[in-house]
Structures are given as structure tokens and as C-alpha cells.
C-alpha positions as CSV (number, residue, x, y, z in Angstrom):
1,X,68.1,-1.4,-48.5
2,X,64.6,-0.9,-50.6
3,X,66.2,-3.6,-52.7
4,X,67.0,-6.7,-50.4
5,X,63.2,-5.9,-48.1
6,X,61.7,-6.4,-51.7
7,X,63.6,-9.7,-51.9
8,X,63.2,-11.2,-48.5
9,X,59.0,-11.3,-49.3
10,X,55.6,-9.3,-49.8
11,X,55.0,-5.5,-48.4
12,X,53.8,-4.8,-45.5
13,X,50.6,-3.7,-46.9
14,X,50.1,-6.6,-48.4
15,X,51.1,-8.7,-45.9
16,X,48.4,-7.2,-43.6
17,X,45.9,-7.3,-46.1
18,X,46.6,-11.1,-46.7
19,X,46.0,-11.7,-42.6
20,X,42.8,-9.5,-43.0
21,X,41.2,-11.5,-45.4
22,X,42.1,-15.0,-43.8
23,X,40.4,-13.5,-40.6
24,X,37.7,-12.6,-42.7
25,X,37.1,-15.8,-44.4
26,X,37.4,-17.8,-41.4
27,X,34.3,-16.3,-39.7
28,X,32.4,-15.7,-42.4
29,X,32.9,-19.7,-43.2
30,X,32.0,-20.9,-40.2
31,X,28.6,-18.8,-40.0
32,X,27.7,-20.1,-43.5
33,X,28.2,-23.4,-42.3
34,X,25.9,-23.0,-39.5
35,X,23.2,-21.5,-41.9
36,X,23.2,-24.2,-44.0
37,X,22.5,-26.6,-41.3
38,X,19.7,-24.3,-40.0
39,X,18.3,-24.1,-43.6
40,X,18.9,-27.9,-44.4
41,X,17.1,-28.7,-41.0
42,X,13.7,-27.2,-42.5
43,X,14.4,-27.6,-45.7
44,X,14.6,-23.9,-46.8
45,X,16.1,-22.4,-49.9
46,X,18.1,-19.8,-47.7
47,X,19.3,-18.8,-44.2
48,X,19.9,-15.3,-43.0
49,X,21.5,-14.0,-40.2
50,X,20.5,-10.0,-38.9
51,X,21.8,-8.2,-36.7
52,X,20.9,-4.7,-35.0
53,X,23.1,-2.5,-36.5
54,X,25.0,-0.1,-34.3
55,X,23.7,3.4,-33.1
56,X,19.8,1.1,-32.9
57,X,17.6,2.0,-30.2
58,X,14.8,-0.5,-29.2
59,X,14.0,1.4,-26.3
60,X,12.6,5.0,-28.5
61,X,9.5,5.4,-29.5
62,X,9.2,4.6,-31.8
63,X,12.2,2.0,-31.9
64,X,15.1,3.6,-34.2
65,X,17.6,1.4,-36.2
66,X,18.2,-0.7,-38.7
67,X,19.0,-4.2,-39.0
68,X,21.9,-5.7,-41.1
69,X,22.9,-9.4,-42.9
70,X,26.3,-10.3,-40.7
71,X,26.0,-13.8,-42.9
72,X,23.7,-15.8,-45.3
73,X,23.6,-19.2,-46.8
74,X,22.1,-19.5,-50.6
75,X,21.7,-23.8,-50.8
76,X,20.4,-23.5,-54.6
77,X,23.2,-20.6,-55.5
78,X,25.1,-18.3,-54.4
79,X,22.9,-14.9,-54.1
80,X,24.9,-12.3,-52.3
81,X,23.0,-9.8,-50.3
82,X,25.2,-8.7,-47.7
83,X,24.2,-4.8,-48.2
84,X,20.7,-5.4,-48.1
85,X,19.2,-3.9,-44.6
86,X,15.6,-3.8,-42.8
87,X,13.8,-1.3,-41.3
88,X,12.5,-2.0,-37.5
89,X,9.0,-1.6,-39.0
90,X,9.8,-5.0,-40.8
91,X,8.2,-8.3,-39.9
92,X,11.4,-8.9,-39.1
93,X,12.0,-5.9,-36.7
94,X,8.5,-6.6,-35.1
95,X,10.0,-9.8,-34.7
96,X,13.0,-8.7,-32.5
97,X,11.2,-6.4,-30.9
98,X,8.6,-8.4,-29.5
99,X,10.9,-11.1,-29.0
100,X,8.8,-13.8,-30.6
101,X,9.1,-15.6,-34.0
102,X,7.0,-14.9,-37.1
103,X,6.0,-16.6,-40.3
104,X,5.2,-15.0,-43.4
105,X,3.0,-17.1,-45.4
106,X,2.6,-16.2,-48.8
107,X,5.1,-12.9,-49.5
108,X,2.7,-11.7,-52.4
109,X,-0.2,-11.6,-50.4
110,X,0.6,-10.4,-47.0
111,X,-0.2,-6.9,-45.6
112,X,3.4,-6.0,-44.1
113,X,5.3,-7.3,-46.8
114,X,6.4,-5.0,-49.7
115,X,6.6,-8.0,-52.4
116,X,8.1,-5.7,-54.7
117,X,11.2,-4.9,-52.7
118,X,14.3,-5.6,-54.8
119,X,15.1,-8.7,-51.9
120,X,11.8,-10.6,-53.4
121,X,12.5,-9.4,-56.5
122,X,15.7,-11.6,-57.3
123,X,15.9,-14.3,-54.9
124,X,12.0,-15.3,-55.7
125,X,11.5,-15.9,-51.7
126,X,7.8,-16.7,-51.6
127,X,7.5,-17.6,-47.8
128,X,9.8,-16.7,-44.8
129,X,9.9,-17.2,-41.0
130,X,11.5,-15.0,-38.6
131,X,13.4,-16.3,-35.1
132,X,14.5,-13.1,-32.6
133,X,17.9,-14.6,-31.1
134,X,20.0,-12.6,-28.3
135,X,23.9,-12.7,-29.0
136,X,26.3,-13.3,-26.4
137,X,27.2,-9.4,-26.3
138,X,23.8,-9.0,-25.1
139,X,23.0,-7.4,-28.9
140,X,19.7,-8.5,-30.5
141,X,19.2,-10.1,-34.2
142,X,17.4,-12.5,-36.5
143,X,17.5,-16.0,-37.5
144,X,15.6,-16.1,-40.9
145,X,14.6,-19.1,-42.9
146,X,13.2,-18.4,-46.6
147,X,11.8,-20.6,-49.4
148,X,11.2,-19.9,-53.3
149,X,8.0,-22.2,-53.2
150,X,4.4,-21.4,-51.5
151,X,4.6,-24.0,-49.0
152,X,4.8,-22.3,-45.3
153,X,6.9,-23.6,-42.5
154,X,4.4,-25.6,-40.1
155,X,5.1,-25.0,-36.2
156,X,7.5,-28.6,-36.3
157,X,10.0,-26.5,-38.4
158,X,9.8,-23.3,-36.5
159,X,10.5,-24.4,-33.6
160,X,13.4,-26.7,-34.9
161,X,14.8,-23.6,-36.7
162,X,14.1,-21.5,-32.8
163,X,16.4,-24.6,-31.1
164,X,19.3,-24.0,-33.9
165,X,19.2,-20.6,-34.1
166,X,19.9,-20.5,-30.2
167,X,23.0,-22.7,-30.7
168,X,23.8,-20.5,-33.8
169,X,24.4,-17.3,-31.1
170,X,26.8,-19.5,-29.3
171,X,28.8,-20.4,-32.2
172,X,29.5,-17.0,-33.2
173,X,30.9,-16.4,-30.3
174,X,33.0,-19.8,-30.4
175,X,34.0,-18.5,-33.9
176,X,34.9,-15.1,-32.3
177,X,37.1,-16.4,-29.4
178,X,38.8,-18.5,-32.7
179,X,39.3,-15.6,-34.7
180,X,40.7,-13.7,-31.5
181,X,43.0,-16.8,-30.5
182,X,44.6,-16.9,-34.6
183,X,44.8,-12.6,-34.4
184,X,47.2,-13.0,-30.8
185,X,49.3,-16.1,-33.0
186,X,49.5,-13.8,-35.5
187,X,50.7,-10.4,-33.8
188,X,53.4,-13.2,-32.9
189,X,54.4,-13.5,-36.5
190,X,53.5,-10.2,-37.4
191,X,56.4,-8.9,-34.7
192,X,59.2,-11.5,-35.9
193,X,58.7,-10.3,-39.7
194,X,58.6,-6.7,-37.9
195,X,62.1,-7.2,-35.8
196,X,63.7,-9.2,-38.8
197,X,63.2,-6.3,-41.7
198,X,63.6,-3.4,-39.3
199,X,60.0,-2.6,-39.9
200,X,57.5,-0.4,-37.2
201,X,55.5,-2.9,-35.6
202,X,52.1,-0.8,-36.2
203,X,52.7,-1.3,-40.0
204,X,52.3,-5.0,-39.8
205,X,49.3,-5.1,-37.3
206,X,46.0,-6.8,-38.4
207,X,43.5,-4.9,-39.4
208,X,40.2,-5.7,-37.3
209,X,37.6,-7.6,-39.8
């Protein structure tokens, strides 16, 4: 029996893995996407996307929590930062927290910047804005727009990056409901492979991504 399931195709494991990391890639894909547009649009080096990570409570005092990258977009290379977090006492934090965007200037020379943070460090970021954006769950993040040369973003680009960044929270969602729509075709799949090779039907389920 262990010899004709090995012949009729992959593991289970690696099956479900395989679904996992198409998921995956399908989200993550589409936020890039957006990113680059947002960057492109003000011609920025890089696009991040922060969100509050969970357990954060904007309503302490002081307000507890850290923010996360959920997806970023390198147009000169490909930088890869997706561990890197942010304090609420960040310009960034500020940012969400008093729901209102907030330009950097010049990185080196700014009071609530730490220039030597291993973030400036690497990617040379010299200037940044930050946009506060609401998701659809009703959980709070950051749109932020970074460039490697001294040349600030004017109040044209801000607010061009503010009307995109708006957009961008409803095409995560769109994204979502996608990934959600391809998980239920899948657990259709998932259960014929299950029926055909006598396998449990938990075995085979997608992992959530």
C-alpha cells in the first residue's frame, strides 16, 4: 500500500506545503504590485506597508505595540526587510496615532530619527514620508514612501501617495477575498486527492498563510 500512494504523486506534507506557498505568493504579489505603483507615483526608491501588530493598544498610555512590514517594494533592488519592526514612539507610530501623515526630511539630521538604525544603515533611505491608513478590519497601519537622495516629498506627492494608499487598504482586502475564494477551490481538490488515496481529510488541509 506505502508503495502504490508513493506512485500515484507527492506526500501529503508536501502537497500542503506546495498550496501554502502558492497562497503565499499570490498575496504577497499583489501587494508588491500595488507598492510599486504608490512608489512609482512619487517617484520614491521604496514602498512599505506597516501594520499594527497584534496584542497593540492605541488606547494605553502610553500607547503599547509594535508595528510590523506585511509587504514592501525595493524599485532599485530587491532589499528584504520583512522582520524589521517600529516602536509606537516612531515617526511612524506618531503617525498612526495621530492619524495624520508625516514627512521626514533629511533622516541624518532630524531629532526623532535614529539615523544609525540598522534600516538607514543598508537601504541608505535619506528622506521618508509617512501616510496612517485604516484597513478594512478596522486595524490601523502605514503607507511609507522612502528615497536614497535628499530631496523631500513636496505636499503634491504626499497627498498623491495619501489618495493611493487609501485604494491600497481596499486592495488587500480584494486580495484577501481572492486568496479566500482559491483556499475554498482548493479544499475541493484537497478532499478528491483525500477520498481517492484513502487519506484523513485534516492531513491535506491548507495551512493558513
Amino acid at each position: 500500500m506505502k508503495d502504490e500512494r508513493a506512485a500515484r504523486g507527492p506526500s501529503s506534507a508536501h502537497i500542503t506545503d506546495l498550496v501554502s506557498t502558492a497562497l503565499r505568493q499570490e498575496k504577497l504579489g499583489g501587494l508588491c504590485e500595488m507598492l510599486r505603483s504608490i512608489a512609482q507615483s512619487c517617484k520614491a526608491d521604496a514602498c512599505l506597508l506597516w501594520r499594527l501588530a497584534p496584542g497593540s493598544d492605541l488606547t494605553a498610555q502610553p500607547p503599547e505595540g509594535r508595528l510590523f512590514v506585511l509587504a514592501h517594494q525595493w524599485l532599485k533592488d530587491d532589499r528584504l526587510w520583512a522582520s524589521h519592526s517600529l516602536g509606537l514612539n516612531s515617526v511612524t507610530g506618531d503617525g498612526i496615532i495621530a492619524r495624520r501623515p508625516d514627512c521626514v526630511p533629511d533622516v541624518l539630521n532630524h531629532p526623532r530619527v535614529d539615523a544609525t538604525d540598522r534600516f538607514f544603515e543598508r537601504t541608505g533611505a535619506r528622506t521618508f514620508c509617512t501616510i496612517p491608513i485604516s484597513f478594512m478590519d478596522g486595524q490601523k497601519g502605514a503607507v511609507n514612501v522612502y528615497r536614497n537622495v535628499l530631496k523631500p516629498f513636496n505636499d503634491h506627492e504626499v497627498s498623491r501617495v495619501k489618495g493611493l494608499a487609501v485604494l491600497g487598504a481596499v486592495a488587500l482586502q480584494t486580495i484577501r477575498n481572492k486568496v479566500g475564494s482559491a483556499k475554498e477551490s482548493m479544499r475541493g481538490v484537497v478532499q478528491t486527492i483525500c477520498e481517492r488515496d484513502h487519506l484523513p481529510l485534516k492531513s491535506l488541509t491548507p495551512r493558513s498563510s
